[in-house]
C-alpha positions in Angstrom: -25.8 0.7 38.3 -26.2 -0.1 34.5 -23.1 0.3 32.6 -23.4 1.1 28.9 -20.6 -1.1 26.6 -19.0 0.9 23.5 -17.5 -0.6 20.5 -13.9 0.1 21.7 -10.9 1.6 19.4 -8.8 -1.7 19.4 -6.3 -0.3 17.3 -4.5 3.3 16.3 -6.5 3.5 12.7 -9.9 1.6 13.8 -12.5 3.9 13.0 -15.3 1.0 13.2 -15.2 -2.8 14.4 -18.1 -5.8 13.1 -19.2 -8.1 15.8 -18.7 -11.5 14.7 -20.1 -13.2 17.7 -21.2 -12.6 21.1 -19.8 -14.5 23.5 -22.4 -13.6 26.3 -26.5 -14.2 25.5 -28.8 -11.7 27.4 -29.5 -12.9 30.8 -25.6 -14.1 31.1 -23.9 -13.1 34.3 -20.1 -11.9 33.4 -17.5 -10.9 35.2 -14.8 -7.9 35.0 -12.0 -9.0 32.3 -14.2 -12.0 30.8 -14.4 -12.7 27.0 -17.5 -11.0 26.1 -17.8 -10.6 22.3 -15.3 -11.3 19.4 -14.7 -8.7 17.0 -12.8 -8.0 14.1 -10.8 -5.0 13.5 -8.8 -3.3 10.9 -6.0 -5.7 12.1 -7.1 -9.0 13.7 -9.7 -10.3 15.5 -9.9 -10.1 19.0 -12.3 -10.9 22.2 -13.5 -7.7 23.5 -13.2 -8.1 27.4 -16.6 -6.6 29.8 -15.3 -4.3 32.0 -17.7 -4.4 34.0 -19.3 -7.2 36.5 -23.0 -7.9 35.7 -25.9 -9.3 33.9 -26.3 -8.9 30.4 -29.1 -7.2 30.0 -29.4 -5.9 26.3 -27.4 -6.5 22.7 -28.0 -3.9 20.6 -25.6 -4.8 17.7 -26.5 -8.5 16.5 -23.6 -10.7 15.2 -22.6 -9.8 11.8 -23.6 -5.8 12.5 -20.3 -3.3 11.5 -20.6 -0.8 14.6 -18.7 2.8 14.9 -16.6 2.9 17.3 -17.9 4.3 20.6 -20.9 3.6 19.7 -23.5 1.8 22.3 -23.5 -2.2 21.3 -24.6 -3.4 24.5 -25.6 -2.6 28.3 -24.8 -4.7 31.9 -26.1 -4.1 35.2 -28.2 -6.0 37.7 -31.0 -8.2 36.4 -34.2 -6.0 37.9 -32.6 -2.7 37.5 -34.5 -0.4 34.9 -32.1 0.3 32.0 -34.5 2.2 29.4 -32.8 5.2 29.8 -29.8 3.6 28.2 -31.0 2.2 25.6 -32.9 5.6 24.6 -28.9 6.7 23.6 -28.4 3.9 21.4 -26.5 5.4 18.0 -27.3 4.0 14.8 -25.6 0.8 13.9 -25.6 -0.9 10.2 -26.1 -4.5 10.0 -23.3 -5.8 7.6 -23.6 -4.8 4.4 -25.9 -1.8 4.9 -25.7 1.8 6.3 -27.7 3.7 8.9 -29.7 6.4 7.0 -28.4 9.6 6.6 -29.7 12.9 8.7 -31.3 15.3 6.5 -29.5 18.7 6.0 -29.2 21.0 8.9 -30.7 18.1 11.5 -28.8 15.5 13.8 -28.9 12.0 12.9 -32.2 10.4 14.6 -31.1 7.7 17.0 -32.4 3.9 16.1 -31.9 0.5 17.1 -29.8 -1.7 15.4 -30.6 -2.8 11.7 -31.5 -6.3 12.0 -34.5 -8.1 9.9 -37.1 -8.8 12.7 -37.2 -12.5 14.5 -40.5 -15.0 14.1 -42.0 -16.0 17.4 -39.9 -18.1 19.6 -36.8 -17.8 17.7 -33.8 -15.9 17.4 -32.7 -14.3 14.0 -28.6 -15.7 13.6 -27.6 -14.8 9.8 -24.1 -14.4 7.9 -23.1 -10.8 6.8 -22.9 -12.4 3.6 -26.6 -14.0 3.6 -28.2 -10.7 5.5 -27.1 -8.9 2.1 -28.3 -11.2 -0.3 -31.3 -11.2 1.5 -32.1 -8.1 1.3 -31.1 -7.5 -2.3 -32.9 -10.2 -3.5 -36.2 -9.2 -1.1 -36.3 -12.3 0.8 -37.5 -12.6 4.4 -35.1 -14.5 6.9 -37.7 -15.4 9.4 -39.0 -17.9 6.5 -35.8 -19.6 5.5 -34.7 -22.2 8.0 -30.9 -21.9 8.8 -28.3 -24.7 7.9 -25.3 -23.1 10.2 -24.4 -23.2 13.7 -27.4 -22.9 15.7 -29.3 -22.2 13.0 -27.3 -19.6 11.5 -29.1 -18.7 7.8 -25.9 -19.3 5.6 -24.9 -18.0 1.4 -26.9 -21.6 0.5 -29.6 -21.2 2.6 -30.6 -18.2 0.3 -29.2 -19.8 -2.9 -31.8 -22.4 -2.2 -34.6 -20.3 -1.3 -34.0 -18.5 -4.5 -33.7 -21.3 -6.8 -36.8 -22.7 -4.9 -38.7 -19.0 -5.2 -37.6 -18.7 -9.0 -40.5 -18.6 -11.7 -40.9 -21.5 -13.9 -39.7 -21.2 -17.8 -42.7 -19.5 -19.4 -43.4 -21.5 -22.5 -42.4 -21.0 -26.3 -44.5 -18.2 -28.1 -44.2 -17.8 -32.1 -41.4 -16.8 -33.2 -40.2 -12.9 -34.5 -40.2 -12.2 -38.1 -36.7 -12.8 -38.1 -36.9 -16.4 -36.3 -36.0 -15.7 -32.5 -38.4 -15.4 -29.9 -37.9 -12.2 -27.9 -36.2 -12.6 -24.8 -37.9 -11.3 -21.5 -35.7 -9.2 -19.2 -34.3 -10.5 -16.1 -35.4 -10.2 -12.8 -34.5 -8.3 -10.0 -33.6 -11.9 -8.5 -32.5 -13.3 -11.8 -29.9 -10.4 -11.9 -29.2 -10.8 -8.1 -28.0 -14.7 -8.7 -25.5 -13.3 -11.7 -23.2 -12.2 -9.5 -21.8 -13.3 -5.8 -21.7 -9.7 -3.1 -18.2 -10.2 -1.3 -18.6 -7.9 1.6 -15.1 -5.7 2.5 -13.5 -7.3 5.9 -12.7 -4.4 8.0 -8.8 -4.7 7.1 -9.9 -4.3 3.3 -11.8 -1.1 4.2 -9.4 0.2 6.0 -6.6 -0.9 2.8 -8.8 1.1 0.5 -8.8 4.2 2.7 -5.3 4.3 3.7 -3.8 3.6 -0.1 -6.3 6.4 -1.5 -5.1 8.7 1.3 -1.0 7.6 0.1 -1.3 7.1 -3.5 -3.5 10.3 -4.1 -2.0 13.2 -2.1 1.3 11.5 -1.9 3.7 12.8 -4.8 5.4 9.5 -5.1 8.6 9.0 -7.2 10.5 5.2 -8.4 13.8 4.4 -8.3 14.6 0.9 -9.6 17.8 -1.0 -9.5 19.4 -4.4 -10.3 21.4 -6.5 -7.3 23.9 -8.8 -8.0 22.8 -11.3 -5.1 25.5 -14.0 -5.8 27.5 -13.6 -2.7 23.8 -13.2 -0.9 22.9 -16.7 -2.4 25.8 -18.2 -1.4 25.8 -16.9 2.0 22.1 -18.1 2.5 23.0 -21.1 1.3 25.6 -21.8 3.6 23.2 -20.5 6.8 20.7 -23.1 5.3 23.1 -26.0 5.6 23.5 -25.1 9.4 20.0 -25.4 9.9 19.9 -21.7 10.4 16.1 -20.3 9.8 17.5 -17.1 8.4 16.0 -16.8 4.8 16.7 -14.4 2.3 14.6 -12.0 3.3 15.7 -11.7 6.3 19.3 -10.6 4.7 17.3 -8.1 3.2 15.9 -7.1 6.0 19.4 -6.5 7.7 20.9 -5.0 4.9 18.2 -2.2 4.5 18.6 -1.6 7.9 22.1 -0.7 7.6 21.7 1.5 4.7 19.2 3.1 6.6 21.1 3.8 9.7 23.5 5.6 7.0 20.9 7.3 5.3 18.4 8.7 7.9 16.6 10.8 5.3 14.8 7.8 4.0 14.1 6.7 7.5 11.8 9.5 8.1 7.7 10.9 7.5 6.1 14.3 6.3 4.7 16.4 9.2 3.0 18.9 6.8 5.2 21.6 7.9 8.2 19.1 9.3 10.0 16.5 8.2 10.1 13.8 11.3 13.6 11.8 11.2 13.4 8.7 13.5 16.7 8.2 15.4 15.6 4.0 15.6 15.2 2.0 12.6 12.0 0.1 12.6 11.6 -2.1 9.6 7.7 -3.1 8.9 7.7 -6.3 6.5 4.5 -6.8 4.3 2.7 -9.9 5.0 -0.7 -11.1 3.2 -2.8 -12.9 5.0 -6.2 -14.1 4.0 -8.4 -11.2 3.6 -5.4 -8.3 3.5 -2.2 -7.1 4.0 -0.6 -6.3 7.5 2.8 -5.0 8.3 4.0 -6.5 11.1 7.5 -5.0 12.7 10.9 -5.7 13.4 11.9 -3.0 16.2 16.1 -1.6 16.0 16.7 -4.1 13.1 19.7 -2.1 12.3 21.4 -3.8 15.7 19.6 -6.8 15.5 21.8 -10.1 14.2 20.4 -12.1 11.4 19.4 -15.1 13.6 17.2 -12.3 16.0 15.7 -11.3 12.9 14.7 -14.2 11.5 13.3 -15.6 15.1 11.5 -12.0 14.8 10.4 -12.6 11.7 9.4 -16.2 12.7 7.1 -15.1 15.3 5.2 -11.9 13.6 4.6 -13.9 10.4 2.9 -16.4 12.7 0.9 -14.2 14.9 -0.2 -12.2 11.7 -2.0 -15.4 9.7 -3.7 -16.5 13.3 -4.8 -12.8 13.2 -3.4 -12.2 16.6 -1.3 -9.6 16.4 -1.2 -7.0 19.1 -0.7 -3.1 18.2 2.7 -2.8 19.3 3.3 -5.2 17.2 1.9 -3.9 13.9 2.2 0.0 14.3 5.8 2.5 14.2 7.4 0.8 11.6 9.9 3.6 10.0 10.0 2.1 6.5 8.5 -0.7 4.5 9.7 -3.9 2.7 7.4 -5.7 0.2 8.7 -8.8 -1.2 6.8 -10.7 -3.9 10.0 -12.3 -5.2 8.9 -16.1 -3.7 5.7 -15.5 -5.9 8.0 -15.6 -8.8 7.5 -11.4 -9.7 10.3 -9.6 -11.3 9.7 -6.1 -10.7 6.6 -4.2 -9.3 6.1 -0.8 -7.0 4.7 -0.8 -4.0 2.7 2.3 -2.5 3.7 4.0 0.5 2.7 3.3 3.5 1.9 6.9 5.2 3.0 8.1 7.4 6.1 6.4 5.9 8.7 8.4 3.5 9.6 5.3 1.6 8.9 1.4 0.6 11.2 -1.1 -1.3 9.5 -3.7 -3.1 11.8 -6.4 -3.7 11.5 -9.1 -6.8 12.5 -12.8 -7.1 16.5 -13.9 -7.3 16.7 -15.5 -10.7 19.5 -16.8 -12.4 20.9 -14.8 -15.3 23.9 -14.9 -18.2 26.1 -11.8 -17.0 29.3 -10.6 -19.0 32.0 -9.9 -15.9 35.6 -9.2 -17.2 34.4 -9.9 -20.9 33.1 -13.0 -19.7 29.6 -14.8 -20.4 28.6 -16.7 -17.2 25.6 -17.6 -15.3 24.9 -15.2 -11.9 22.1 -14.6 -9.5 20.2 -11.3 -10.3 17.7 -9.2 -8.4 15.7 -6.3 -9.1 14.6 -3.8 -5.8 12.5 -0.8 -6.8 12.1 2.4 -4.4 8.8 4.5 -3.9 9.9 7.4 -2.5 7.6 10.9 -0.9 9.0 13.8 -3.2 7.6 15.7 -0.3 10.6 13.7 2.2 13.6 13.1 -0.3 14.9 13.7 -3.5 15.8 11.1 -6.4 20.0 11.7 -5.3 19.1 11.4 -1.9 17.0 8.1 -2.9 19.7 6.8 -5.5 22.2 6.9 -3.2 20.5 5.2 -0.3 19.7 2.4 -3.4 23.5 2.4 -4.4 24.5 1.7 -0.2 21.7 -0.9 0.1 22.5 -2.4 -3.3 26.5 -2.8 -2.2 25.7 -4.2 1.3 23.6 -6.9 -1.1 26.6 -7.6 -3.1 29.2 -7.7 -0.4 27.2 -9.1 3.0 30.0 -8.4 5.1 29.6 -4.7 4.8 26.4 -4.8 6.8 28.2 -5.7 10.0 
């Protein structure tokens, strides 16, 4: 019996997932837990296993096409078997870059097949998000340009040429204005289009838009900014880093916020709307960017973890999170953020909550600084850590003296044990 394959929710936020590439053609016999499409998520990319054992009868969402999830992208079942009664359920899929039409007022969306430009005779349309919206923009037909990818793939200089091979000759010189310049025609549609380069939204960018909106706009958020003397800090990284220890500084941060966290449970915490949730295990999410994003990756009961278990931690998430192969257990639960831009060489900045999260400390660089101790000029390590807080969770002496614990642990190391 015919099986019909959804767009599965691969992660706790994925509302929508974009096919990148089929790993199946139609015709393809697959087997139950085989690789059968790569798609990218919110998160990472991963290959979407069949879960069924069959032929591959139909794909409905072509490479490239941004697909809701649950909604039909493909069907397997036996190769003679009728499956039209299947594909009559198909739900509306937009090709990258565009969106299914809406339903007029009062009626249910119609149900269509995928938005793909249609295929010449004998060949099989393959085109780049990115070239699919240029395309259309620029009112180009695909089935005309010849592809310069992989197998064929229409590519962003595939249309560049086409365009620059499409584009009107300079008209010639008429007289000249009464003031001395000839008028200048207006663009074209395709003259305007080649101004500017369209940089489709990867889905983790969409999804960064709509979560900061939904923290930074109904989230009353409040600062608190302090400066750490990181001296003993420096010194005791220092000495870690002539052991060959791959604890970093960061990582001492890490541990430390922990701590102050296990003493301060207020901050370790999220609104409920009519409840405040307090977590009982500290979970410490650490910002990472990666090529097209930010993910938060996190280190799990890093209050009674030792420095050298965080850093391997660490080690491993950051890793996992550039090759985009982070699992969801790996990137969801976090308790409380840390976002530290200090190895880009910023001093200071605020960060915006991560919901459901109360809190988030950005952390800026160490830098060296003159400091008067004892009426004394001399040269110290300084830090600045600033604290975005929910109003809704804590108040600013709540949050000061969590910063006042966190900032003492910082400047006495030993107090973290």
């Amino acid at each position: 019996m015919a099986s019909r394959v959804v767009m599965p929710k691969l992660s706790d936020t994925m509302e929508e997932g974009r096919i990148l590439r089929w790993l199946r053609n139609e015709g393809d016999r697959v087997e139950t837990g085989q690789p059968l499409a790569e798609v990218e998520t919110d998160k990472a990319t991963v290959e979407m296993e069949a879960y069924t054992t069959g032929v591959v009868r139909k794909l409905i969402a072509p490479d490239g096409a941004t697909v809701k999830v649950g909604s039909l992208i493909a069907v397997i079942g036996t190769a003679d078997e009728d499956i039209s009664g299947l594909l009559t359920e198909q739900i509306p899929v937009a090709a990258a870059g565009q969106a299914p039409p809406a339903a007029p007022a009062g009626r249910a969306p119609a149900r269509t097949a995928a938005v793909v430009p249609p295929a010449g005779p004998g060949r099989t349309l393959r085109a780049s998000p990115l070239a699919l919206r240029m395309a259309a923009e620029a009112g180009l037909d695909l089935n005309t340009i010849a592809g310069s990818g992989p197998q064929g793939r229409v590519v962003k200089r595939d249309i560049e040429a086409a365009l620059a091979a499409s584009a009107p000759a300079p008209a010639p010189s008429g007289p000249e204005t009464a003031q001395g310049a000839r008028p200048v025609p207006a663009p074209s549609p395709r003259e305007e289009a080649a101004e500017f380069q369209p940089i489709e939204l990867s889905m983790m960018r969409r999804t960064i838009a709509k979560r900061l909106v939904q923290s930074k706009s109904p989230v009353p958020h409040f600062y608190l900014t302090v400066e750490v003397a990181m001296d003993r800090a420096w010194e005791a990284y220092q000495a870690l880093r002539e052991q060959k220890s791959e604890v970093t500084l960061n990582d001492i941060i890490v541990k430390a916020t922990a701590a102050a966290l296990r003493r301060h449970p207020q901050l370790n915490a999220s609104f409920g709307g009519d409840h405040v949730r307090q977590y009982n295990r500290v979970h410490v999410g650490m910002a990472v960017a990666i090529e097209d994003g930010l993910i938060t990756p996190v280190i799990r009961d890093a209050d009674s973890k030792s420095l050298e278990a965080i850093a391997a931690d660490r080690r491993v998430l950051v890793e996992r999170a550039r090759a985009r192969q982070l699992q969801p257990d790996e990137y969801t639960g976090a308790t409380f953020s840390i976002s530290n831009l200090g190895m880009m060489g910023i001093d200071e900045f605020s960060a915006i909550i991560n919901p459901p999260e109360a809190a988030i400390l950005a952390v800026g660089a160490v830098r060296q600084a003159p400091v008067v101790e004892h009426g004394q000029v001399k040269v110290g390590y300084r830090m600045k850590m600033t604290l975005s807080v929910d109003h809704r969770v804590a108040d600013g002496a709540t949050a000061a003296s969590f910063m006042q614990t966190l900032k003492r642990m910082l400047e006495n190391p030993l107090l973290m044990a």
